[in-house]
N, C-alpha and C positions, 0 to 999 in steps of 0.2 A: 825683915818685912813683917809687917801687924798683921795679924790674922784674923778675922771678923767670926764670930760663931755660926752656927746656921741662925742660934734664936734670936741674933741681932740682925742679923743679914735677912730674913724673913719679910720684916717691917719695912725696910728699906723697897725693897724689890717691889713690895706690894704698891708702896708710895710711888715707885718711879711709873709701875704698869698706870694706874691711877692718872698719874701728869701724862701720858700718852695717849690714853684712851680720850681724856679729855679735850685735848689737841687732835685729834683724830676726828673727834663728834664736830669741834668746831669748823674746822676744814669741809666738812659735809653738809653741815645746819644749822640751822636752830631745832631741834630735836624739839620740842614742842609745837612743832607746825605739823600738817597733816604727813603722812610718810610719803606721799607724791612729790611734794612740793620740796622736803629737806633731803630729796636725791639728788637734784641740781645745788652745784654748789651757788653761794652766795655769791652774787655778782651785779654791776650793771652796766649798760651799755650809752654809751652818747655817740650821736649820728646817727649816718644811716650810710648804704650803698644801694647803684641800680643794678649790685653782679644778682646774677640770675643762678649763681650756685650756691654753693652751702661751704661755712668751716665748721672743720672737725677739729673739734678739741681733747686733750689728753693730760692727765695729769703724774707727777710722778709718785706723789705720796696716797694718794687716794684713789678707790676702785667705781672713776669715773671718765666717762666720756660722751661728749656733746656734740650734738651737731647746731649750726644756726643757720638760718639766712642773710639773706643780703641785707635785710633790717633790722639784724641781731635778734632773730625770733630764734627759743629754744625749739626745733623741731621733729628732734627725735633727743633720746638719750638712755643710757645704759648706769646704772648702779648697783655694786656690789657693798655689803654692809662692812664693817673692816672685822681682820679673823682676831682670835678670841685670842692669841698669842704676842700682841701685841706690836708686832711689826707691820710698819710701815709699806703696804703693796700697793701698786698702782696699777691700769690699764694705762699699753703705752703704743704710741704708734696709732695712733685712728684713722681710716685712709680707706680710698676709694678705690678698686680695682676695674676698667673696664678692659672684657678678655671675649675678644668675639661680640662684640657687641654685646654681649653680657653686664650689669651693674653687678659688682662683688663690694662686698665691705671687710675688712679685718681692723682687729685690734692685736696687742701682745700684754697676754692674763699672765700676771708674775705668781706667783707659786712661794710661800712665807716658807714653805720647809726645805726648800733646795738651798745649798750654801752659795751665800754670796760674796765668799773671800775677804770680808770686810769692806767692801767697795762700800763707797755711798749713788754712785754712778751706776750699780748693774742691777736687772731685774729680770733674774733667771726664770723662764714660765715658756709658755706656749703659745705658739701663732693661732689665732680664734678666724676662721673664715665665716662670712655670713651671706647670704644671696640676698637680693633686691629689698628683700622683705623684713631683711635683719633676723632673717632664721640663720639658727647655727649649722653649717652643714661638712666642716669639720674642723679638728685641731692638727697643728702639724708641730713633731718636736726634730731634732735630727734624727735620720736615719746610719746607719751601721755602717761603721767606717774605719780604716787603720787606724783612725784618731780616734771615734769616740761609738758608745755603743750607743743602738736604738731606742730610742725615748731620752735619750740626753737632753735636758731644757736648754731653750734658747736661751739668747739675749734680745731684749726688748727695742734695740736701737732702731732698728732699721729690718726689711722683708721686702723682696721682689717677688710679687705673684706675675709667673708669664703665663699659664695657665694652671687650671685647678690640679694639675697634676707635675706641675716644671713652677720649680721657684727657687730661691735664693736666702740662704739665712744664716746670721750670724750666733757667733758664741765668742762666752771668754771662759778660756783652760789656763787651766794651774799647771806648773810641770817643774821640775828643776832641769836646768840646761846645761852645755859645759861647753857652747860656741861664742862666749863676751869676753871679749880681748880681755886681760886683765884678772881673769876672774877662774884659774884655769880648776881651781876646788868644786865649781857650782856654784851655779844663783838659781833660787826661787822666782818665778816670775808669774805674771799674769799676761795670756797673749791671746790675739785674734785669730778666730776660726772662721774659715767661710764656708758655707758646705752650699753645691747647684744640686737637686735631685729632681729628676725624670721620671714617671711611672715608677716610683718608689725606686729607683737605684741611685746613689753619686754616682753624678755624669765628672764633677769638675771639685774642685777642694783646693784651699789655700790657707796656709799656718803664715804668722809672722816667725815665729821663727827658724821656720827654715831659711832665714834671710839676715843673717848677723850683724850684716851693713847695716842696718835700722837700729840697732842698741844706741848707736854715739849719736843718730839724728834725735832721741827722747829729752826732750825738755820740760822744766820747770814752773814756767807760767801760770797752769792752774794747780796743781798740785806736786807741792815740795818733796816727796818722797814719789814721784814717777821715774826715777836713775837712780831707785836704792838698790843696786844689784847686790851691796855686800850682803843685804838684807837685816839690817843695823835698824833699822826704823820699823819696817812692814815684816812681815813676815815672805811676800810676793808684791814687787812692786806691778801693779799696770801701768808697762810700758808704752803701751802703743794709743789704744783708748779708742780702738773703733768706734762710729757711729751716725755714720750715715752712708749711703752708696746708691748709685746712678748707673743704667748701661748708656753708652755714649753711640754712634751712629753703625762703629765697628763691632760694634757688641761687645766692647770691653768693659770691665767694671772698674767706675770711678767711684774711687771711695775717700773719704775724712777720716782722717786719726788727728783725735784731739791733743792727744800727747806729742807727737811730732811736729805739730804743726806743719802740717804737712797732707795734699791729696796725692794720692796717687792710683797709677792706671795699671789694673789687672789685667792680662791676655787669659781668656776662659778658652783656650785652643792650647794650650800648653799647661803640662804636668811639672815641669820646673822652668825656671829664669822667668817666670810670670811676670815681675815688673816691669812694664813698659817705659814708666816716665814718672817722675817726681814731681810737682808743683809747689812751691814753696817749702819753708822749714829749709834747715841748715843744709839738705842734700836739693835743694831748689835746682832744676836744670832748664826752666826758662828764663835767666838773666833777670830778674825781680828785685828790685831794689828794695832798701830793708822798710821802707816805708811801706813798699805792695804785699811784703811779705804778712799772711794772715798771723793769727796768736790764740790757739784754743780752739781754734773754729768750730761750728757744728753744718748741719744740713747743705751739701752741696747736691747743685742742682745741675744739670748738662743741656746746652740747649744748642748744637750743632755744634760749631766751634765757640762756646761760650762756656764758661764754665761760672761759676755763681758760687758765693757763699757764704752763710749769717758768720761774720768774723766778732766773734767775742770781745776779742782782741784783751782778754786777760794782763797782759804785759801793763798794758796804758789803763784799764779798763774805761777804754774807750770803743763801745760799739759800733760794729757796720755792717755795712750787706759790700763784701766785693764782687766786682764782674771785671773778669778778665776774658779777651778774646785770644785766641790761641792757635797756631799748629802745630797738633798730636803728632803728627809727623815728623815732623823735624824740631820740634818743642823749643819753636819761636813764641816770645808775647808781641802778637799784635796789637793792643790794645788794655789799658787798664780803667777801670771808675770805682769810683768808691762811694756811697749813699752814709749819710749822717743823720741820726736824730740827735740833735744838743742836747748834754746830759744825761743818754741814756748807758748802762752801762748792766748787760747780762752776765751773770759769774757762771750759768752753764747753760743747755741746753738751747733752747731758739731755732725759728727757722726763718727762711725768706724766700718770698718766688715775685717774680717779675708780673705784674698782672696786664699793661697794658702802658704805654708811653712811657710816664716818669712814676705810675700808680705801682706800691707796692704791698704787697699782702708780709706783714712782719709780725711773727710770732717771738716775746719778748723772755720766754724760756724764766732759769731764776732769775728776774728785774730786783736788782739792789737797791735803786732810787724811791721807786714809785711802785704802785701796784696794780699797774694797766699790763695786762698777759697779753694781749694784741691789738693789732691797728692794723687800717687799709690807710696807706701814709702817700699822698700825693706830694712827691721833693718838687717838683715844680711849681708847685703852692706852697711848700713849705708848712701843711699842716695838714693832722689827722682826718679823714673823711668819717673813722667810724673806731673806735674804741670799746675794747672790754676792761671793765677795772674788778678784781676780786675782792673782796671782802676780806677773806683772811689771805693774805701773802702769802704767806706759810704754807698753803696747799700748792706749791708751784708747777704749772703748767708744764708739761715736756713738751709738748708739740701743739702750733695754731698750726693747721693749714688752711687753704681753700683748693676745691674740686668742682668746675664746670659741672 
């Protein structure tokens, strides 16, 4: 193998930080505009809407996030300058909490010195809560647990605030295991953590791999090396690929794994056999034909017995929003639909919520085609109400939402 000196390898590095920084600035601005004005990213809007709430916007590469109106007015927004180390950090997650009739805001502030296993998918950092005012009034990382010690950084995916002191929050842990069929030396992995805390204690906590039966359900769709257990390619594959989760009416938690293709239902009343029920992906157990079966999915949503979700659909890359109706109970499909935009096709991230009749709020996550990062998309019309398109692509969006 060739071995590079320092005083050649020097130059290099300097050149590469240089093409980073410079893809950074332009993701942000035009850095000759006033500093107000080049903290919002480059964007513009066509239409309008008559919703009387605000989307909040997020990005994954960049330390921004937006809020607009129903007439795509910028109305508030948050900017961090990018760090001096040249990595790529983003605010993720920007979202509304109301707790007691309380307005609450959080974002998830990723942290460039925590390791990120070489993922290009995680953003290890910390839950930012903010009150009405967008004062900051605390951070939350995990707390102290037979997994993991106190201040451990999150993951950036997903946060359930039930109140300022009870919430929900993920991670991804590295470990070597020696429960994968096949594999009886050890495999390296990357896996999901959920941790519930209460007046600062774990009430509730869940590993994927305390669950071995999920190794064979990880599939290849968005990323070729998520089943490298021999660890031939990665050093720790991310198997499972949390990243989004809902409580559902029983108060169980409904979660996305992008790698399984696959949601499933957590019982937070139990300290083992927590799985409830599978939705889709190869351990599918409501009879789902492979056409309903999602591919990659992000952002699922619960809305009684509905369950919802931006389907990536990686496989085809052919994007959707599916909704299927459902009994948790006996995990019948009652019902399936599936929403299209012609030609759009997301390789990650995305979200989608139901706004009202056929009206949908869809967040375009990384868009491969075009460079519109959301729409309010009337399928009944068969065409956008209100559009955001960004300037540089390359700053890709993790999450549109809308919040009443």
């Amino acid at each position: 193998m060739a071995v590079l000196s320092l005083t050649k390898l020097l130059p290099v590095l300097a050149c590469a930080m240089i093409v980073a920084c410079g893809i950074y600035a332009a993701m942000e601005g035009d850095l000759s505009e006033s500093d107000e004005n080049r903290k919002v990213p480059k964007h513009t809007v066509e239409g309008e809407t008559d919703l009387e709430g605000n989307f909040f916007i997020s990005f994954v590469y960049t330390k921004n996030i937006l809020m607009l109106d129903g007439k795509g007015n910028v109305v508030w927004s948050k900017h961090e300058d990018a760090p001096g180390d040249g990595v790529q950090t983003g605010y993720w997650d920007f979202k509304k909490h109301v707790v007691d009739g309380k307005v609450y805001y959080s974002y998830h502030d990723q942290d460039s010195k925590n390791d990120k296993f070489g993922l290009p998918g995680f953003a290890p950092g910390e839950r930012v809560i903010m009150d009405s005012k967008f004062r900051e009034i605390k951070r939350i990382s995990f707390e102290k647990s037979d997994i993991v010690e106190k201040g451990h950084p999150l993951d950036g995916h997903d946060f359930l605030l039930i109140d300022l002191d009870h919430y929900i929050m993920s991670g991804y842990l590295k470990e070597r295991v020696y429960n994968i069929p096949g594999y009886p030396d050890g495999s390296n992995v990357i896996y999901s953590y959920l941790q519930e805390v209460k007046d600062g204690e774990v009430v509730w906590d869940w590993r994927s791999i305390d669950y071995p039966e999920l190794y064979s359900l990880t599939v290849t769709d968005a990323t070729p090396t998520a089943n490298d257990f021999a660890n031939e390619q990665v050093d720790a594959p991310d198997y499972v690929h949390f990243n989004a989760m809902r409580l559902n009416d029983a108060g169980d938690l409904v979660c996305s794994f992008r790698h399984l293709n696959t949601i499933l239902c957590l019982d937070r009343t139990k300290d083992t056999d927590q799985i409830k029920w599978k939705l889709s992906g190869n351990g599918d157990e409501f009879g789902l034909t492979a056409d309903q079966r999602t591919s990659s999915q992000h952002y699922v949503t619960v809305d009684g017995n509905t369950i919802s979700a931006f389907d990536n659909h990686n496989i085809t890359e052919r994007t959707r929003i599916v909704s299927y109706d459902v009994n948790m109970d006996t995990q019948e499909l009652l019902g399936f639909r599936e929403y299209v935009v012609d030609g759009k096709f997301s390789a990650a991230c995305g979200a989608q919520q139901h706004l009202y009749d056929d009206v949908f709020m869809i967040g375009w996550g990384d868009a491969q085609k075009d460079s519109v990062c959301f729409c309010v998309y009337d399928f009944a019309q068969d065409k956008a109400l209100i559009t955001m398109t960004l300037a540089v692509p390359q700053n890709v969006t993790y999450r549109c939402v809308y919040y009443d």
